[in-house]
C-alpha positions as CSV (number, residue, x, y, z in Angstrom):
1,X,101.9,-71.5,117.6
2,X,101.2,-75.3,118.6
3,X,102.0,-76.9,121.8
4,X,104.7,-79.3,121.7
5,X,103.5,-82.9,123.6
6,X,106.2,-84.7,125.9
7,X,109.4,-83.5,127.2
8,X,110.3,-80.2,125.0
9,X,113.9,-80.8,122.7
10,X,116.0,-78.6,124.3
11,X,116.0,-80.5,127.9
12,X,118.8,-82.4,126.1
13,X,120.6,-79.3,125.8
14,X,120.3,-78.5,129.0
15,X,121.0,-81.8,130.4
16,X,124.2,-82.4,128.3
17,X,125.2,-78.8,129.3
18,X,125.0,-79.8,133.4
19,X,126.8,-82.5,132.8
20,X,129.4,-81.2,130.7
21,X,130.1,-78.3,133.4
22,X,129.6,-80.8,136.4
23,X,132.2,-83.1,134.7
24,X,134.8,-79.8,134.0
25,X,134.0,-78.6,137.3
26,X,135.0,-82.4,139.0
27,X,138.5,-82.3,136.7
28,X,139.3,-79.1,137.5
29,X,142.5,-79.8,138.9
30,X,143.3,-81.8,135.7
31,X,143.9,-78.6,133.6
32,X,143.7,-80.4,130.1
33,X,140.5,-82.3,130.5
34,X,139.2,-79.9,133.4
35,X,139.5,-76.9,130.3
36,X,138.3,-79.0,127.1
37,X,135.1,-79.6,129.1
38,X,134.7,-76.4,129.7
39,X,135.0,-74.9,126.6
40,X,132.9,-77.9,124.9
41,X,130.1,-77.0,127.7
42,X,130.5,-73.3,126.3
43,X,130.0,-74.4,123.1
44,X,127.3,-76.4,123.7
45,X,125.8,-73.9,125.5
46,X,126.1,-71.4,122.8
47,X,124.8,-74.0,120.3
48,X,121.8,-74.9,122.3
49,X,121.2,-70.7,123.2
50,X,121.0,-70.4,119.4
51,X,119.2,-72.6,118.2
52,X,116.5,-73.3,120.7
53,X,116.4,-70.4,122.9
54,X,116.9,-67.1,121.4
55,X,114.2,-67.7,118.4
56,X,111.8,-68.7,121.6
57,X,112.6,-65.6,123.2
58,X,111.9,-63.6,120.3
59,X,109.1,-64.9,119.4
60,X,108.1,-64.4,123.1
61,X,108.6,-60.8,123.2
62,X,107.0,-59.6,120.1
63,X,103.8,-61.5,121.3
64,X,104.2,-59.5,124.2
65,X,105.0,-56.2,122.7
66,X,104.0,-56.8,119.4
67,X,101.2,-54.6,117.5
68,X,98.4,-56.8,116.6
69,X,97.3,-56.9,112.4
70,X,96.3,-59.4,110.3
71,X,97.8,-61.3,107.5
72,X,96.8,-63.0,104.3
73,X,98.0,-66.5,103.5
74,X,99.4,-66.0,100.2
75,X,101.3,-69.3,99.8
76,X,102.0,-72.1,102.2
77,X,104.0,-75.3,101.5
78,X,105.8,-78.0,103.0
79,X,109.2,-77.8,103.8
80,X,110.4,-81.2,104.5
81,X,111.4,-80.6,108.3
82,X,109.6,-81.3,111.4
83,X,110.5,-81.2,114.9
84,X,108.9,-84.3,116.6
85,X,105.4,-84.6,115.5
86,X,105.2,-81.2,113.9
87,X,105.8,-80.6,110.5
88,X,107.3,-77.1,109.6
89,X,105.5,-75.5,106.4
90,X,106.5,-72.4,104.8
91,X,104.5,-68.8,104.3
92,X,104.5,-66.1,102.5
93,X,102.1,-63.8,103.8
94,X,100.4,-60.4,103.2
95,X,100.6,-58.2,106.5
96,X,98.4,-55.7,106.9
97,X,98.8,-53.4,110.0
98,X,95.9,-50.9,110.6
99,X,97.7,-47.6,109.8
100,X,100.7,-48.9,107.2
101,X,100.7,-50.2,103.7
102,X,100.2,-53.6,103.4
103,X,103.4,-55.7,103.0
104,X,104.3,-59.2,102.3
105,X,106.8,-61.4,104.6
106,X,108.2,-65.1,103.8
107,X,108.3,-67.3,107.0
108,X,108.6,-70.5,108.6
109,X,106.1,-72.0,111.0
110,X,106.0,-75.0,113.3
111,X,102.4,-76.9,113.1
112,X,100.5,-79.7,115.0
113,X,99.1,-82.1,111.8
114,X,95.7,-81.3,113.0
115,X,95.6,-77.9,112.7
116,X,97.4,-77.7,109.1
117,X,94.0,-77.1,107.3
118,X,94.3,-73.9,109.1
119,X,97.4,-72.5,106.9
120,X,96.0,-72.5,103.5
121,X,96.1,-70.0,100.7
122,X,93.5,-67.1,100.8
123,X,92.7,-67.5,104.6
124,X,93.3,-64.4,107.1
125,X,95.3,-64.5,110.3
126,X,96.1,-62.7,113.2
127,X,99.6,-62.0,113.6
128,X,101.8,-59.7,116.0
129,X,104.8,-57.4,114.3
130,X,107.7,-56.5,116.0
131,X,107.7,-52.3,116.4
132,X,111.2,-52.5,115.8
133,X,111.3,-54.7,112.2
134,X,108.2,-55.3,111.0
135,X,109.5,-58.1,108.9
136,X,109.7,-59.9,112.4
137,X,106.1,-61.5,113.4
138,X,104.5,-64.1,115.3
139,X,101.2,-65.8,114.5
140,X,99.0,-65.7,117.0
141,X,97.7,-69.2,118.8
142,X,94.0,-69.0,117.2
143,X,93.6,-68.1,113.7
144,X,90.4,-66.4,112.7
């Protein structure tokens, strides 16, 4: 997990969001524009929840509650996308927990350019896995 430099993305989600309600809220006696405003703030709401939000959030909590293991860097590409500065490259990785069989997990990952050398094939990580689907980890900030 990097750290993301400036003003994070979804502050425009939030910001249109505010305004969207704050302009439905002002035109709420004017039921047509006063209720399309609304609903496109829901939307945008719901967009924004989904995209920036809830992955965050789950990523928070299995970092939290996750069990710690370590994972082998079987592959790693790039995918094409970035978010800002930060290139997003691909895994496939080799879990191993400490008392399961060893298991392998394709997933995406959001990198600052600097530490890229760190993802490379062959090299061991620390990851969390979520109790509950153990297809669902997080890589830990340092890598060993």
């Amino acid at each position: 997990m990097t750290r993301q430099i400036g003003p994070p993305v979804y502050l425009l989600w939030i910001i249109a969001g505010v305004a969207f309600i704050s302009i439905g809220t002002l035109a709420i006696f004017e039921w047509t524009f006063g209720l399309a405003a609304f609903i496109l703030a829901g939307i945008l709401a719901y967009v924004g929840y989904r995209i920036f939000f809830r992955p965050a959030l789950i990523e928070l909590s299995i970092l939290r509650k996750g069990e710690p293991a370590s994972a082998v860097i079987l592959e790693a590409w790039e995918t094409g996308k970035s978010k800002g500065d930060f290139p997003k490259i691909g895994l496939k990785l080799e879990v191993r927990p400490p008392e399961m069989v060893p298991y392998q997990v394709e997933m995406f990952h959001k990198v600052n350019p600097s530490e890229r050398r760190i993802f490379r094939e062959g090299r061991v990580i620390t990851v969390k896995i979520d109790s509950k689907n153990p297809k669902k980890i997080a890589i830990l900030p340092k890598a060993s």
